[in-house]
C-alpha positions in Angstrom: -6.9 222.8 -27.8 -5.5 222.6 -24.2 -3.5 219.2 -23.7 -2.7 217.6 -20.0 0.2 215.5 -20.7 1.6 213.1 -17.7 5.1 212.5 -16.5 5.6 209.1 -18.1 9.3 208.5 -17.5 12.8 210.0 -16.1 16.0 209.0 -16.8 18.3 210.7 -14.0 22.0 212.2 -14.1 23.6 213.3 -11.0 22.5 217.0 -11.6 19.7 216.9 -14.1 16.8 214.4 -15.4 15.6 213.8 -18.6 11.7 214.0 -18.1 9.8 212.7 -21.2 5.8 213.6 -21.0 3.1 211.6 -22.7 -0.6 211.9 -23.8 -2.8 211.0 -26.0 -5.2 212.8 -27.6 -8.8 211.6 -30.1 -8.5 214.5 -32.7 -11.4 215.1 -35.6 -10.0 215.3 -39.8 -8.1 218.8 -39.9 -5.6 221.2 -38.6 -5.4 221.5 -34.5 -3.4 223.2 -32.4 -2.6 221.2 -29.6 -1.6 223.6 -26.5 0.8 221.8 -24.0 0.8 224.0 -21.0 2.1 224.4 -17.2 5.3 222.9 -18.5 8.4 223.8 -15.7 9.1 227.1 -16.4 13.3 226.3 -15.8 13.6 223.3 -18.1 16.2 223.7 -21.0 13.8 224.8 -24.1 16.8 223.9 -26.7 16.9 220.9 -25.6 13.2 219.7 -26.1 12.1 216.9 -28.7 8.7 216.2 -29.5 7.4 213.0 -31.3 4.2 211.8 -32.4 2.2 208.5 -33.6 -1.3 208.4 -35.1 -3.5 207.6 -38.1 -1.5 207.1 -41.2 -1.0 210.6 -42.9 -0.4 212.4 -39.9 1.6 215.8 -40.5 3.3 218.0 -37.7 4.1 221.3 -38.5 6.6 221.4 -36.0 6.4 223.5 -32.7 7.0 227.0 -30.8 7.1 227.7 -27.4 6.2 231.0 -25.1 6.8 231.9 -21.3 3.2 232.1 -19.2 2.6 234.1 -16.4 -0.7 233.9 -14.8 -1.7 234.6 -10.7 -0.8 231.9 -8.2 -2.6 233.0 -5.4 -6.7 233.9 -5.7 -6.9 237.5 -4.9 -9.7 236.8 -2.4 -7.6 235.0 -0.4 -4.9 237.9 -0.4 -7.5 240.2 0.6 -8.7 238.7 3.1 -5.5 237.8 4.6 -4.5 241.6 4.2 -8.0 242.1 6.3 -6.8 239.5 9.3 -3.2 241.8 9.4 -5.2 244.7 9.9 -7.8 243.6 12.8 -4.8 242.2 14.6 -2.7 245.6 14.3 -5.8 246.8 15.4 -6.0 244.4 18.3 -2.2 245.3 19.5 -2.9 249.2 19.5 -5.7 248.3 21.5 -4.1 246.4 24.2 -1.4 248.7 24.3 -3.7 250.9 25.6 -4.8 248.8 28.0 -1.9 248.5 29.5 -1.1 251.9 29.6 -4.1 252.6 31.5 -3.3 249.8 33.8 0.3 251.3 34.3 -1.2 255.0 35.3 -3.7 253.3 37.6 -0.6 251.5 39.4 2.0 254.6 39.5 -1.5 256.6 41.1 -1.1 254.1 44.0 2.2 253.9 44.2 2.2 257.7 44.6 -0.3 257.0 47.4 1.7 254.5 49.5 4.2 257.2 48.9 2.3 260.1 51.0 3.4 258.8 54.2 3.7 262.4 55.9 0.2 263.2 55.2 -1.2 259.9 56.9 1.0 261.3 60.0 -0.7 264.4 59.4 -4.0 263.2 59.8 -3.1 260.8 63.2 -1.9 264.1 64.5 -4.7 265.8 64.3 -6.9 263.2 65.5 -8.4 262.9 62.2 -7.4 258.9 61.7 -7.1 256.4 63.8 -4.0 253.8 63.8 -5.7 251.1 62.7 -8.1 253.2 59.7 -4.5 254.1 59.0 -3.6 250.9 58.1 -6.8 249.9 56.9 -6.4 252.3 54.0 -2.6 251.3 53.3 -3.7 247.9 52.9 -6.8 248.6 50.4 -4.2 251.0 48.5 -1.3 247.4 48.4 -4.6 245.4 47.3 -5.9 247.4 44.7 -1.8 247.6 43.3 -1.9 243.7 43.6 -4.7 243.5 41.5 -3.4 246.0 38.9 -0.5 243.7 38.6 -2.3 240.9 38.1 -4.0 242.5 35.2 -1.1 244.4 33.4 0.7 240.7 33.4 -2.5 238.9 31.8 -2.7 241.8 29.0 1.4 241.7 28.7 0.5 238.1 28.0 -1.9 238.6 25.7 0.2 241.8 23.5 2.4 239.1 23.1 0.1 236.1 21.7 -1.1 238.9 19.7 2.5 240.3 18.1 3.0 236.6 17.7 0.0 235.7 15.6 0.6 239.6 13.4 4.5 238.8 13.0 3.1 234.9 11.7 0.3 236.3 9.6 2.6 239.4 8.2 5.4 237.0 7.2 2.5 234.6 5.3 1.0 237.5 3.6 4.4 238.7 2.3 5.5 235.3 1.1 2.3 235.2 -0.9 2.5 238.6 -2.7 6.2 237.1 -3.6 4.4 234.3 -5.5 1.3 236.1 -6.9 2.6 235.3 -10.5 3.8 232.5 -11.8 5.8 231.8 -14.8 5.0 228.2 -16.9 6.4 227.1 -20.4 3.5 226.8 -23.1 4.3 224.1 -25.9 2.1 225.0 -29.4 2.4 222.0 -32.1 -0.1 222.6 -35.0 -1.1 219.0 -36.2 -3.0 217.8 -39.4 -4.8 214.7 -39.8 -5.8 213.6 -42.9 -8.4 211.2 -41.0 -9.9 211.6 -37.7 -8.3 209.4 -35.1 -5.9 209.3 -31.8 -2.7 211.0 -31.6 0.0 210.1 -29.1 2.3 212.9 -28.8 5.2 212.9 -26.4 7.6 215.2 -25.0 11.1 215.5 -23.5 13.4 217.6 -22.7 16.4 217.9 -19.7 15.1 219.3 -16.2 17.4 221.1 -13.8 17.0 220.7 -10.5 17.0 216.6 -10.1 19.6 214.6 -9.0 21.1 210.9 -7.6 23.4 209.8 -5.1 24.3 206.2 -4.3 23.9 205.0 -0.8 25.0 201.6 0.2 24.5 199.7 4.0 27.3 196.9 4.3 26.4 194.3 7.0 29.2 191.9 8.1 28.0 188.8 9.1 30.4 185.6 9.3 32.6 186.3 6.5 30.2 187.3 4.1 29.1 191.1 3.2 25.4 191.6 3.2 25.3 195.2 0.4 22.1 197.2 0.3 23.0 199.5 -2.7 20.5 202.1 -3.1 20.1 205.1 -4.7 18.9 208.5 -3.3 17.0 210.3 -5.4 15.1 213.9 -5.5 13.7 216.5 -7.8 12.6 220.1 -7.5 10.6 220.8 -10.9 8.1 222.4 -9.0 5.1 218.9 -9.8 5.1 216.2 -8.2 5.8 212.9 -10.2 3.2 210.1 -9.9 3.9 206.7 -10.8 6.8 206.8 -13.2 9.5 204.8 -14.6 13.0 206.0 -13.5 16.2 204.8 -15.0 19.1 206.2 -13.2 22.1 207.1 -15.2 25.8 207.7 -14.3 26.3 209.5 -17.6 27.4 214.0 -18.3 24.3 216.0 -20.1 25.7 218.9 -21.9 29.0 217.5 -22.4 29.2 218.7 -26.0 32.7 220.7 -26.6 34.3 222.3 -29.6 37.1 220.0 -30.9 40.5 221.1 -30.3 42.5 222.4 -33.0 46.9 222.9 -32.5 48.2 225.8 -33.6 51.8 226.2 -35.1 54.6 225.6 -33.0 56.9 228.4 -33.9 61.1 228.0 -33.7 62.9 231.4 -33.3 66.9 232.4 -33.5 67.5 234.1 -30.2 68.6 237.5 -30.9 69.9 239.4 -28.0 67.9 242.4 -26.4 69.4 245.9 -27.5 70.1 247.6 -24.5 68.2 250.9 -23.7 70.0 254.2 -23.9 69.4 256.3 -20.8 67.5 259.8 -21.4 69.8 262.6 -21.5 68.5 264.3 -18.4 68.9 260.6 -16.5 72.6 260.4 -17.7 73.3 264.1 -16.6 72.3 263.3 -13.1 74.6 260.5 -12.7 77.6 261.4 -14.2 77.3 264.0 -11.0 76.9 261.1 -8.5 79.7 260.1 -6.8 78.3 256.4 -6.9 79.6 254.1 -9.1 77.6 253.7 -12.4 76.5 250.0 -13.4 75.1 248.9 -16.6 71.6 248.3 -16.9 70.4 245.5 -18.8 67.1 245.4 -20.3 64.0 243.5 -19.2 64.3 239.3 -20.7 62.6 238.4 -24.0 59.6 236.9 -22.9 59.8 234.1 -26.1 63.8 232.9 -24.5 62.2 232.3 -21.3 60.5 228.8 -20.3 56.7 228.7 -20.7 55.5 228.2 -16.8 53.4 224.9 -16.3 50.1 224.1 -14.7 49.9 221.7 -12.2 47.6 218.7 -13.8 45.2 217.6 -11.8 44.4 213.1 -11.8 41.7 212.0 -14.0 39.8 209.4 -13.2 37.6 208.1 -16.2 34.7 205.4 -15.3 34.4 204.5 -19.2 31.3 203.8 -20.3 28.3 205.1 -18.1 26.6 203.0 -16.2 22.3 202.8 -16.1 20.1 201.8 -13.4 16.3 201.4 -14.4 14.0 200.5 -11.3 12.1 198.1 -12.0 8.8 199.4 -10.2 7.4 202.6 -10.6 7.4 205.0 -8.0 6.4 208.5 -6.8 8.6 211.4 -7.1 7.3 214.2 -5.0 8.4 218.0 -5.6 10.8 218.8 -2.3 14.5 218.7 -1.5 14.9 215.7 0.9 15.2 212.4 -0.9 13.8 209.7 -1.7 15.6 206.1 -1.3 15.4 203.4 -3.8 16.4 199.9 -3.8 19.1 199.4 -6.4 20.2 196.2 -5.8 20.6 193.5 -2.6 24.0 191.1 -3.2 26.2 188.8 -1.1 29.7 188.8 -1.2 32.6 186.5 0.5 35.3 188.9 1.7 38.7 188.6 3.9 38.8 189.7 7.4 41.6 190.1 9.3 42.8 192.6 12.4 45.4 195.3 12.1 47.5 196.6 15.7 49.6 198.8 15.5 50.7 199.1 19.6 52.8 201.8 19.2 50.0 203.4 18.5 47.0 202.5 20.0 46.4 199.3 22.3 43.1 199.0 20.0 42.7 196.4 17.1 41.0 197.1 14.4 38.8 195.0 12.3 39.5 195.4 8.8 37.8 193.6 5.4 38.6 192.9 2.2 36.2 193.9 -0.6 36.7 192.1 -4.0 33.6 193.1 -6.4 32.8 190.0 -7.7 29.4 191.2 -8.8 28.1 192.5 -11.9 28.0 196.0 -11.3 30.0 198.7 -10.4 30.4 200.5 -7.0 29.8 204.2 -7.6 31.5 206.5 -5.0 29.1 207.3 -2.6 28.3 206.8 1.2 28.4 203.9 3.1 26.9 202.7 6.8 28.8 200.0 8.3 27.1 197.1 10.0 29.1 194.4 12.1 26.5 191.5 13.2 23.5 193.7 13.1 25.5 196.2 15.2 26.0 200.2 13.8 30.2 200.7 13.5 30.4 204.0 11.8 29.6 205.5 8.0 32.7 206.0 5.5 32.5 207.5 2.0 34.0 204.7 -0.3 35.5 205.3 -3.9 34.1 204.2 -7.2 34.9 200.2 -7.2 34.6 198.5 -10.8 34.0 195.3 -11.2 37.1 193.1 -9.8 37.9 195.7 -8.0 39.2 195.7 -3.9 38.7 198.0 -1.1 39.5 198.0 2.2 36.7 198.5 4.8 37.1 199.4 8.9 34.6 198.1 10.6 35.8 199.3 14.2 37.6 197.8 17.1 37.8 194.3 18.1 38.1 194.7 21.8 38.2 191.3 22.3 41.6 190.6 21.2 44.6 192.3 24.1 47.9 193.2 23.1 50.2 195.2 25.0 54.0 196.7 23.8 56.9 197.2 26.3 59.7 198.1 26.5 62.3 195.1 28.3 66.1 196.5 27.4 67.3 199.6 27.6 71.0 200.1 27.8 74.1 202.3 26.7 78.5 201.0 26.3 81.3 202.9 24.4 83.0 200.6 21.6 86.6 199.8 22.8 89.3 202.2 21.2 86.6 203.9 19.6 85.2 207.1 20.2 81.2 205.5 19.4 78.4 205.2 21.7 76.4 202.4 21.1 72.8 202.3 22.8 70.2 198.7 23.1 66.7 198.5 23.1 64.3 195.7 23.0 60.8 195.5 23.0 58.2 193.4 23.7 54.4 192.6 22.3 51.8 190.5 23.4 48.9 189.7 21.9 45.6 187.3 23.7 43.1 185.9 21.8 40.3 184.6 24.0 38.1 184.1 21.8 36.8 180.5 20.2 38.0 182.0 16.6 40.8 181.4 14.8 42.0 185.2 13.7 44.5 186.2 11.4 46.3 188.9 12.7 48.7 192.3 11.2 50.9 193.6 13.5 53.1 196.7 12.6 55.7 198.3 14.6 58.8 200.4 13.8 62.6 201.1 14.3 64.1 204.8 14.1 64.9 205.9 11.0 68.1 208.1 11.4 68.2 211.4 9.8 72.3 212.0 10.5 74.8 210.1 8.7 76.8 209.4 12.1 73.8 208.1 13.2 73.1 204.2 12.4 70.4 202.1 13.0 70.3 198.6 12.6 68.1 195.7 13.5 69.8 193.4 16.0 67.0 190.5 16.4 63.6 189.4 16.3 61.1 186.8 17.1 60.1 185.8 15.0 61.3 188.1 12.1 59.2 190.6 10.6 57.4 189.3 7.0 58.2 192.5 5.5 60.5 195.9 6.3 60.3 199.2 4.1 63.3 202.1 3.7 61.6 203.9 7.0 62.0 201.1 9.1 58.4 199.6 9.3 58.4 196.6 10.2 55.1 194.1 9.6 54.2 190.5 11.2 50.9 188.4 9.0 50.2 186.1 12.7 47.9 184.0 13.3 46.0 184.0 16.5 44.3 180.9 17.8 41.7 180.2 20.0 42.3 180.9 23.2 45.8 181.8 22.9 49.1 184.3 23.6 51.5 185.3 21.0 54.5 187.1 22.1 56.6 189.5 19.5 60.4 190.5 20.4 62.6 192.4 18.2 65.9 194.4 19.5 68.0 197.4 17.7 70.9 199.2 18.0 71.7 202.7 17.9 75.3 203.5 17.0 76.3 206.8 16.9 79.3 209.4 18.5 80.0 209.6 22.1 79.3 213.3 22.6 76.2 213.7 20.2 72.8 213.9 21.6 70.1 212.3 20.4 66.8 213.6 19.8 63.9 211.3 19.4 65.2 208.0 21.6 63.1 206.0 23.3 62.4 206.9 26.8 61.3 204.9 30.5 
């Protein structure tokens, strides 16, 4: 008995799906075979389960599978595809030779126009008259006009007609490519004692599927507005009709052979036993006049130091994480995804700017991501949003819950700031042979804005890489909240509305009077 079972459910992995088919048959008292055909002809056969629920004594005999071929395409329509290639190679030779009679009929009047001396010949003998001479030159340029015309009206139609053969040729040759089909054919022999329905279902992990997360973050007054969604697609070659999809962040096929050690083996290191040198070798340099060195032999490969790998970082998310939709939805056969609504959550976040003048005169806006939410934040791509506004996309990491990240959300170019330099000067040190060099700089920062805006500055002193060279802070104002081995230096301010902050800070260079200096700060 042929069975139609139905997609009933797919649980998703990032590079597989585990598809589970349903249906239910009425079956009489008796053995029947029950034929489940036009399965995927790619899923992975070892690892199909089938299970089954009907009238109490129900026996399955268990199950056996075979490959199908069978013809994709209707040979009539082959044919008569193969009959429309034809009449249109038919239709090119033709107007080929159209043009080609076109193309003698013009080079017959270009040879006329040629004849010039035999038009003279015939005014000289009284046989033409000037103006029947030029009455026949232009009915010779006319008729070449209108050959023209014609050879570019069949050139354009050779070409509509290569156009539709190379079309139709291609389409013919991709359908002998799929003529036959292969499918996977499911046999489970079942015996009833009574007469009843039988729901049978089967599963089994499809290639071909997969999941990404996809997430659209929308700032909006402090608070983070995340879409998380999940982009989904499958290519089992049948489209998917109202199903129920659970998304999983969990490995298929992760089974592995458990690792046994092997002895670790001490040895007493013995000393190689040099190599005597062959009797025709020795001859040869006993007669040079060079001076003769031992040779040692090659290392013991067990004294020497087993070489290492470098290890790569592992990252391990725990437990796996499952999404299940919770409408059903259509899953059509094609690469491009489809995009599904995981979840829709709020979040309060930190905002603050981050200028870095030496840099850049832009400030960046910057937030703070704590994931207070009850799920985790799979690594995945993210579109950026500030007040309905498109900043920019960023791949983010895998967040777990209580988790931060830092986002950019682009540049505030409302707030100004503006670094110069406002002391620049050299003097020897009195009885010492040292040069000591000043600089000062100066930042300032405008908020115009009606916001209060908290505010990282970072800036830097020279980090000398000579150890005549020394450089040390002189001042500041106010002083940096922080200052690292390199010499960055980093200000938390806070900006408020509609006002100026100015930053000063001052260093010293100290180093010998006759050394130059590479890297010091210029006009």
């Amino acid at each position: 008995m042929l069975i139609a079972s139905q997609v009933y459910k797919a649980t998703i992995y990032r590079d597989a799906a585990r598809v589970t088919r349903t249906a239910s048959i009425e079956l009489e008292k008796g053995r029947t075979l029950l034929e489940f055909a036009e399965l995927p002809a790619d899923l992975a056969l070892e690892s199909l389960r089938v299970r089954a629920a009907g009238a109490p004594g129900t026996k399955l005999e268990g199950f056996s599978s075979k490959r199908v071929y069978h013809d994709k395409i209707a040979k009539s329509e082959i044919q008569a595809l193969i009959e429309l290639v034809e009449n249109l190679n038919q239709s090119i030779q033709a107007q080929q030779s159209r043009i080609s009679a076109v193309n003698a009929r013009i080079d017959h009047l270009d040879n006329l126009l040629k004849e010039t001396r035999s038009f003279a010949f015939g005014l000289t003998n009284q046989k033409l008259t000037i103006s029947q001479h030029f009455e026949t030159i232009a009915a010779i340029a006319n008729e070449r006009e209108k050959a023209l015309a014609e050879r570019s009206e069949l050139q354009l139609g050779l070409i509509d007609l290569q156009n539709q053969f190379a079309a139709k040729k291609k389409e013919l040759e991709q359908l002998n490519s799929q003529q036959v089909t292969a499918a996977y054919q499911i046999d489970l022999p079942v015996e009833m004692e009574t007469g009843g329905t039988l729901n049978v279902e089967l599963s089994y992990l499809q290639p071909g599927c997969s999941w990404e997360p996809n997430y659209d973050f929308s700032l909006q007054k402090g608070k983070l507005e995340i879409l998380y969604t999940a982009s989904v697609s499958q290519e089992s070659g049948e489209n998917w009709q109202d199903i129920n999809v659970e998304l999983s962040t969990a490995q298929p096929r992760t089974y592995a052979e458990l690792p046994e050690m092997e002895p670790w083996y001490l040895q007493k290191y013995s000393p190689p036993t040099p190599r005597a040198i062959p009797n025709a070798r020795m001859d040869r340099m006993m007669k040079s006049e060079d001076t003769i060195f031992p040779m040692s032999a090659p290392p013991n490969l067990l004294s020497m130091e087993a070489a290492s790998y470098a290890e790569a970082e592992i990252d391990s998310l725990g437990v796996s994480a499952r999404y299940n939709l919770t409408q059903k939805v259509t899953l059509p056969s094609q690469p491009s995804p489809s995009r599904f609504v995981i979840s829709n959550l709020t979040l309060d976040v930190e905002e603050d700017r981050l200028a870095i003048p030496r840099l850049s005169e832009e400030i960046y806006r910057r937030v703070k991501l704590v994931n207070k939410s009850n799920l985790v934040f799979l690594a995945g791509k993210a579109a950026l949003y500030a007040e309905d506004a498109f900043v920019g996309s960023v791949v983010i990491p895998f967040i777990p819950q209580g988790g931060e990240y830092r986002l950019n959300f682009g540049v505030d170019d409302r707030i100004e700031v503006k670094r110069e330099i406002i002391k620049q000067s050299a003097a020897g040190k009195f009885l010492q042979d040292k040069r000591l060099r000043s600089y000062g700089y100066q930042i300032s920062i405008a908020n115009p804005t009606e916001e209060t805006i908290k505010l990282v500055l970072q800036d830097q002193l020279p980090v000398s890489q000579h150890e005549e060279i020394k450089v040390r802070l002189d001042k500041a104002d106010p002083n940096p909240d922080s200052k690292d081995d390199l010499n960055r230096m980093t200000w938390n301010l806070t900006l408020l509305p509609k006002s100026k902050k100015l930053v000063q800070f001052y260093f010293i260079v100290e180093a010998p009077t006759e050394m130059e200096i590479r890297g010091l700060p210029r006009d």
